[in-house]
N, C-alpha and C positions, 0 to 999 in steps of 0.2 A: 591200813587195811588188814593187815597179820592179825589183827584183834578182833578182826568180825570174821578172819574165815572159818571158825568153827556153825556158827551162824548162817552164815550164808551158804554153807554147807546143806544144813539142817533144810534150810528154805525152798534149798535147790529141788533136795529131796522129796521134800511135799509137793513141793510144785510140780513136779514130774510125775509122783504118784498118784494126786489126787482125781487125777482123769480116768485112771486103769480101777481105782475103790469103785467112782460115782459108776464107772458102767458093768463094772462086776458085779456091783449090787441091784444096779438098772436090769441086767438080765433076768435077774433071779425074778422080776416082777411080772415078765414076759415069755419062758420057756421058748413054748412054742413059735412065738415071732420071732423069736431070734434063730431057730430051729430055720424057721422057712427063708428071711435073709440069707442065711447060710446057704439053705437047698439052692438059692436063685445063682450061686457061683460056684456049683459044682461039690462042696463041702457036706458030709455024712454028718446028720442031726445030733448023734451022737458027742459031737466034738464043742457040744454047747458049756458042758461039765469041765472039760479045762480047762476049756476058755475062761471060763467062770472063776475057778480055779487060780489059776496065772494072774486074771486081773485085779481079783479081791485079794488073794493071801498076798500076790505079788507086790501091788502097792501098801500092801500092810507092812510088808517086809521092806522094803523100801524106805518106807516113813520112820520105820525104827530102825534102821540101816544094820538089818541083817543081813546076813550073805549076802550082802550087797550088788559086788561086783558079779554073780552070778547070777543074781534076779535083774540086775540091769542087762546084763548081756541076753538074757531070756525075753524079757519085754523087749529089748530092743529088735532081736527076729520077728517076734508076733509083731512087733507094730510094723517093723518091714513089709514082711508079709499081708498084714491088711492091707496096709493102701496099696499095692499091688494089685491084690486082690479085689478089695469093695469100692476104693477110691481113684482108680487110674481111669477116667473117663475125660479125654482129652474135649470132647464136646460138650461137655457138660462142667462150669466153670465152678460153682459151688464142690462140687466132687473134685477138681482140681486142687481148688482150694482145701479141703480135708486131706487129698493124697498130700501137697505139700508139708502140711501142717505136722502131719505120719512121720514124714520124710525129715521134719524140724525135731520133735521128741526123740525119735532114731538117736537123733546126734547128740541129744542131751544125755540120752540112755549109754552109749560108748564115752561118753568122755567120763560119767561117772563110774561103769566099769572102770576107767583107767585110774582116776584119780580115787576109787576106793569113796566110804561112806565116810570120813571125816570124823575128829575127834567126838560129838557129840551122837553118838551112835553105839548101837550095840557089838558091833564090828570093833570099835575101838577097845570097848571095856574087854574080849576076847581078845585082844593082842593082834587081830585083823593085822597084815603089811598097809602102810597107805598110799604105795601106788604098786604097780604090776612091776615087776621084775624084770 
């Protein structure tokens, strides 16, 4: 298994980011609906922009394992944060089903903070640590 885990690294990575790209760039097609979901839980329209921000450069940065363990630990709040926020609707099972799912990336997001972006990454070719200290 030592032979794939640069690999599985990589995969991990995508796998994790490619949900924070598709809706960063999902937003940008809808401003203002995303503006008003926002409005509907108390959130200032204004905060669409780094939303935006965090999801697209974040999982960009992600996929090429930059500042890795900093962009994981950032995603991993904002996804906290969301389902909390848009998806904690204990009567409503499909929204449960998203809160947990929030709740499942979270954890994908902290372990890859800890374990660092793996040799196939830009983190590595910068001398990155590969795990926290």
């Amino acid at each position: 298994m030592e032979n794939f885990k640069p690999y599985v690294s990589l995969a991990a990575r995508v796998l994790l980011a490619v949900i924070f790209v598709i809706a960063g760039y999902g937003k940008l097609g809808s401003i203002e609906g995303t503006q008003g979901y926002m409005a509907m839980v108390g959130l200032p329209g204004f905060l669409v922009w780094p939303t935006i921000a965090l999801e697209l450069l974040g999982g960009l940065a992600l996929i090429a394992g930059f500042q890795t363990r900093l962009i994981a630990l950032a995603l991993a709040g904002f996804t906290l944060v969301a389902a909390v926020l848009f998806h904690f609707q204990p009567a409503d099972q499909m929204q449960m089903i998203m809160f947990w799912k929030n709740i499942a990336i979270t954890g994908g997001l902290l372990l890859l903070a800890v374990q660092g972006a793996g040799a196939l990454s830009v983190d590595a070719r910068l001398g990155a640590k590969p795990a926290l200290a």
